[in-house]
C-alpha positions as CSV (number, residue, x, y, z in Angstrom):
1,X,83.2,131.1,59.0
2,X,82.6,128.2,61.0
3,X,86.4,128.2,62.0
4,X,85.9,131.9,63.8
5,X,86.7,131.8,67.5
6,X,84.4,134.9,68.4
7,X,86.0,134.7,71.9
8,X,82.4,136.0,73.6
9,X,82.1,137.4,77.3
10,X,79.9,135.8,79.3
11,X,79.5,138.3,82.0
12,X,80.4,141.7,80.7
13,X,79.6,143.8,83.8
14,X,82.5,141.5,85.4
15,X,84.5,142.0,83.0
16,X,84.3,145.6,82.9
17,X,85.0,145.6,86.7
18,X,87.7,143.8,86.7
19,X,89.6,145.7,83.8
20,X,88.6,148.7,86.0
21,X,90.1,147.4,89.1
22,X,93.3,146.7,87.0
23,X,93.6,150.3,85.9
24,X,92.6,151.7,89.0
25,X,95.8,149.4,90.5
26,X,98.0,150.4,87.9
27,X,101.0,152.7,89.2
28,X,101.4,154.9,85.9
29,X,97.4,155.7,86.5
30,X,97.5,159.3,88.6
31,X,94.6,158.3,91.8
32,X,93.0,161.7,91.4
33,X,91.4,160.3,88.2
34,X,87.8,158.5,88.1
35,X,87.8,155.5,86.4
36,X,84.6,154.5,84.7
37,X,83.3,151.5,83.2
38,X,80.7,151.5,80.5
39,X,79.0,148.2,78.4
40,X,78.6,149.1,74.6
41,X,75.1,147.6,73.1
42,X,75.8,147.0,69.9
43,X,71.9,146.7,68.9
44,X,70.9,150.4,70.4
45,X,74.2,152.3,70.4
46,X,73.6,152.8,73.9
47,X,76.9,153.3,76.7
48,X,75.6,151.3,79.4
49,X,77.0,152.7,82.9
50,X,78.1,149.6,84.9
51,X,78.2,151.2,88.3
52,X,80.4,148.6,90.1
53,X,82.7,149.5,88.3
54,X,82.4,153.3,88.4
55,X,82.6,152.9,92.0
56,X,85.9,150.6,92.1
57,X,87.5,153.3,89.9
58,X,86.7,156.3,92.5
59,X,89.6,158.5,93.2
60,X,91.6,157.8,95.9
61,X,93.7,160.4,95.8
């Protein structure tokens, strides 16, 4: 397994912000909708709330 690109994020709370932002920007996507963004951890099972990105997906409409 040594030639496995595991393709890792180095800063998921980013990540999730910014894939937030690009739904929140998206036309199709009604703005009377909240938009969350969560981090999965894998080890607990646990849906971690990132809340910068909660806030960036507030309706705005």
């Amino acid at each position: 397994m040594s030639n496995v690109k595991w393709h890792t994020i180095r800063d998921q709370e980013a990540a999730v912000i910014e894939d937030v932002m690009r739904i929140r920007a998206h036309p199709l996507v009604n703005p009377a909708i909240p938009i969350c963004g969560y981090v999965h951890d894998v080890r607990t099972g646990q849906l971690n709330e990132v809340a910068r990105a909660t806030e960036a997906g507030r309706p705005t409409g």
